[in-house]
C-alpha beads as a LAMMPS data file, in Angstrom:
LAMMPS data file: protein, C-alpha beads

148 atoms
147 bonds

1 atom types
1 bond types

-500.0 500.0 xlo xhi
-500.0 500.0 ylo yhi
-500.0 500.0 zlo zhi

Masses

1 110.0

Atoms # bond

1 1 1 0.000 0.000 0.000
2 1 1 1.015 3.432 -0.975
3 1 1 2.045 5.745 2.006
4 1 1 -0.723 8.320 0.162
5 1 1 -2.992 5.553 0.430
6 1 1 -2.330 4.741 4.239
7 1 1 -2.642 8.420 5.135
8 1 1 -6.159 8.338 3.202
9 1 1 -7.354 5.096 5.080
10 1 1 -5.966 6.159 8.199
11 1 1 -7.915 10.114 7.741
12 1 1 -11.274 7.887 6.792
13 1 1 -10.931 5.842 9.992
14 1 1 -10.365 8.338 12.067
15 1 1 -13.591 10.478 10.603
16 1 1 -15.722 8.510 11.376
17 1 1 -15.606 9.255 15.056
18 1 1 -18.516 10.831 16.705
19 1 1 -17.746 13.781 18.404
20 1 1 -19.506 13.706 21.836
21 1 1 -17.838 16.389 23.612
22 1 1 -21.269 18.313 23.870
23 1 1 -23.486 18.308 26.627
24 1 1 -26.328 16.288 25.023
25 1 1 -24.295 13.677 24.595
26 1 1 -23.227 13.867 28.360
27 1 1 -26.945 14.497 29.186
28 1 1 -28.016 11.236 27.490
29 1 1 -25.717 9.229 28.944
30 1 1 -26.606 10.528 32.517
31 1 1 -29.979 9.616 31.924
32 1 1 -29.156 6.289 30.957
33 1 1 -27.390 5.649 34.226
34 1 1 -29.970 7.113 36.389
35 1 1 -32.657 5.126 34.109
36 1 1 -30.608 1.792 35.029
37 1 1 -30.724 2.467 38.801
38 1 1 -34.339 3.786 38.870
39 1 1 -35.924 0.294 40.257
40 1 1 -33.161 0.235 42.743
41 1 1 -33.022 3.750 44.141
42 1 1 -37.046 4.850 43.608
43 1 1 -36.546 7.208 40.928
44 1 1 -39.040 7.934 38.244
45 1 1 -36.847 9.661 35.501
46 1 1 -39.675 10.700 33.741
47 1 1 -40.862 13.025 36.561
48 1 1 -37.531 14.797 36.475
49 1 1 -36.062 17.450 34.338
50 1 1 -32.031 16.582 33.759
51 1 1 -29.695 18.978 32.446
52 1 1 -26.089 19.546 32.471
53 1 1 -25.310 22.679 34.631
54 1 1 -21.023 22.212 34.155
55 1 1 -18.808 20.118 31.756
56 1 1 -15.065 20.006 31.635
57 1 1 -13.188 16.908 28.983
58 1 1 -10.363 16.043 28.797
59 1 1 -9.240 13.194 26.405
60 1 1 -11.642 10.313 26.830
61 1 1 -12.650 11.510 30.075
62 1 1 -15.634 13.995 31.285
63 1 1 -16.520 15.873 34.664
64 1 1 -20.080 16.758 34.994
65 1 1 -22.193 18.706 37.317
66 1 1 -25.775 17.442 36.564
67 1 1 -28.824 19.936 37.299
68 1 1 -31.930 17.209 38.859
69 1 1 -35.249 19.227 39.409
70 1 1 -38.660 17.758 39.519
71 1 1 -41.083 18.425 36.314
72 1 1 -44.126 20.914 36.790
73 1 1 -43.357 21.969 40.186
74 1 1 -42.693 25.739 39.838
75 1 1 -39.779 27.186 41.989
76 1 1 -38.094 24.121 42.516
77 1 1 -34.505 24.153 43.931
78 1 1 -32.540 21.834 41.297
79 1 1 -30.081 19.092 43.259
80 1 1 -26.533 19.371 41.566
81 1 1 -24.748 15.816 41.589
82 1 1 -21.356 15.695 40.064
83 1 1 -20.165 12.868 37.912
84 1 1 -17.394 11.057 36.202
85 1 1 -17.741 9.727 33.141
86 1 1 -15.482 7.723 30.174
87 1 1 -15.903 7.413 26.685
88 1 1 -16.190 4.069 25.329
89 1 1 -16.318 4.195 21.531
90 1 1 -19.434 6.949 20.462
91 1 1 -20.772 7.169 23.906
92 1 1 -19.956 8.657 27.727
93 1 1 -20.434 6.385 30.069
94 1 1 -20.841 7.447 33.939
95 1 1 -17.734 5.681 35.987
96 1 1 -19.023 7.378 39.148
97 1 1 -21.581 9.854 40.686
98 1 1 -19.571 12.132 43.429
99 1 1 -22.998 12.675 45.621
100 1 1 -21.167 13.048 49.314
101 1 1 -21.160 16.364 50.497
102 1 1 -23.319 17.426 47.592
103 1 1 -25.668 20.185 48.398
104 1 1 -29.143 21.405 46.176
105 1 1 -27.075 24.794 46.293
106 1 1 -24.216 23.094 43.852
107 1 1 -21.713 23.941 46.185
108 1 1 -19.839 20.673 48.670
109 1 1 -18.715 21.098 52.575
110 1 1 -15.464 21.524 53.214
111 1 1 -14.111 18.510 55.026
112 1 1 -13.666 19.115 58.759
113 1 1 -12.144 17.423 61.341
114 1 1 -14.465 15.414 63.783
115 1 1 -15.620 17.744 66.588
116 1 1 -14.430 20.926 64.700
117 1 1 -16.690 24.159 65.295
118 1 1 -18.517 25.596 61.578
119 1 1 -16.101 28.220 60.511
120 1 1 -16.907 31.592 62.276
121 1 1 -18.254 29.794 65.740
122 1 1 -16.915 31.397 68.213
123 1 1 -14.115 29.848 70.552
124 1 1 -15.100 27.398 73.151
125 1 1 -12.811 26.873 76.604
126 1 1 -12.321 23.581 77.971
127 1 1 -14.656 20.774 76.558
128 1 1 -18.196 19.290 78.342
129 1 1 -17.481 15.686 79.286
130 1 1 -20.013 13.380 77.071
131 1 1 -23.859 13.601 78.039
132 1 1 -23.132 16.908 80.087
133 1 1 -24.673 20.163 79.556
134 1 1 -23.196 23.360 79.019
135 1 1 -23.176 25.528 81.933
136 1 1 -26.207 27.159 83.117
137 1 1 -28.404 25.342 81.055
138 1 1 -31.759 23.822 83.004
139 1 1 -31.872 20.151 83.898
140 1 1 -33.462 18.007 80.816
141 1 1 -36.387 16.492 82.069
142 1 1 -36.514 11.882 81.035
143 1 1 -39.368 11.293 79.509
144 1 1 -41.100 7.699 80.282
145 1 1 -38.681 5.218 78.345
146 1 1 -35.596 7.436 78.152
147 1 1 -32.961 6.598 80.244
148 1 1 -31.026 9.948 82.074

Bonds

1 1 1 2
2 1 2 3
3 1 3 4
4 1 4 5
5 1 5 6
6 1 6 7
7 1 7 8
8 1 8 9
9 1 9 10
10 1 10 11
11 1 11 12
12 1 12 13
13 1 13 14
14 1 14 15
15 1 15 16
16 1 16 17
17 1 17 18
18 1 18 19
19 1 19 20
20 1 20 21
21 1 21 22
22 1 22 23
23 1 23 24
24 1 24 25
25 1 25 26
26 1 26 27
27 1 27 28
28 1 28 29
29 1 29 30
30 1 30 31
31 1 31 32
32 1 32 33
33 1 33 34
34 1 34 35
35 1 35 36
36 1 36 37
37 1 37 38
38 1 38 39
39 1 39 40
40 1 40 41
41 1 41 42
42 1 42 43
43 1 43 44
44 1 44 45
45 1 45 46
46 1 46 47
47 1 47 48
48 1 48 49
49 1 49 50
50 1 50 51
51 1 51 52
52 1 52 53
53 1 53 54
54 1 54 55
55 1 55 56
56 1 56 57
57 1 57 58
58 1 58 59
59 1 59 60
60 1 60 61
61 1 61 62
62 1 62 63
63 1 63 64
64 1 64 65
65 1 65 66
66 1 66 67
67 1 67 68
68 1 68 69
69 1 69 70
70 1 70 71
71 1 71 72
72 1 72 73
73 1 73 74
74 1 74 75
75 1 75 76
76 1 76 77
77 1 77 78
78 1 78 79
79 1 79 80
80 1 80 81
81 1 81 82
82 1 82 83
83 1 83 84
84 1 84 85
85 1 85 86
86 1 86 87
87 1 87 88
88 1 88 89
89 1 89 90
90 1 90 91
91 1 91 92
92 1 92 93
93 1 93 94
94 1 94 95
95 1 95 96
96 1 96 97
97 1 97 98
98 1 98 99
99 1 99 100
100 1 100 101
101 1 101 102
102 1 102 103
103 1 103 104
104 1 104 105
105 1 105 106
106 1 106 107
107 1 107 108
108 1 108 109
109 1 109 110
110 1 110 111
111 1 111 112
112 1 112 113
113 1 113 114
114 1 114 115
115 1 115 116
116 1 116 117
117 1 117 118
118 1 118 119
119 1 119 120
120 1 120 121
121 1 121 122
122 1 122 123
123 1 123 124
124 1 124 125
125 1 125 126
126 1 126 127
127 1 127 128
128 1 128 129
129 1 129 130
130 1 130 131
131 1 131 132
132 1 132 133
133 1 133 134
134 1 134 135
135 1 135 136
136 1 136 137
137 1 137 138
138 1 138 139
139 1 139 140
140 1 140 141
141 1 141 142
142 1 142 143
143 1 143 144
144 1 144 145
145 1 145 146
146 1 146 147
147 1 147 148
């Protein structure tokens, strides 16, 4: 074979590659991933409007933020759920959904060590031992089947 002819075969091959660095073609493949776990999880796709807020590629790989809001209901807040998807041949495929710490807001909390304060809480001295109540605060009344 001719090296014109190679380079001719090799441009023809490599045409006829979908592009699917688009966000419908992200969207779609979202939607079949949700549809697949539907049964298992409770959801009713059909109810719910899908639609990519956020997509970054790179190569054969894709990082989505997914927009999830319930059809007809005016006003409603949209839950954001970030995935990772691959390409395999024409189509994404979702690898994993990053849903801990995701917030309807589209924004994650930052990681915190156990028993830190929120940022901006004020200082605290010394620390309650377990089960006691801060000082001054009235005596919690048992209720009957609580043990005190």
């Amino acid at each position: 074979m001719k090296p014109t002819a190679l380079f001719a075969a090799l441009l023809l091959l490599g045409g006829c590659s979908k592009n699917i660095q688009n966000n419908e073609a992200v969207r779609e493949s979202v939607v079949s991933y949700l549809s697949a776990i539907a049964a298992e999880k409770g959801l009713d796709i059909s109810a719910m409007d899908v639609e990519v807020a956020k997509v970054s590629f790179e190569r054969d790989e894709a990082q989505a933020t997914i927009s999830i809001r319930p059809k007809n209901v005016p006003g409603a807040t949209p839950m954001q759920i970030g995935y990772a998807l691959d390409r395999k041949g024409d189509k994404w495929v979702v690898r994993a959904a990053m849903q801990a710490g995701a917030s309807p807001h589209g924004e994650t909390a930052p990681a915190a060590a156990p028993g830190a304060l929120p940022p901006g809480h004020p200082a605290m001295s010394g620390t309650p031992p377990a089960g006691a109540l801060p000082a001054g605060h009235p005596p919690i009344q048992s209720t009957p089947g609580t043990k005190q």
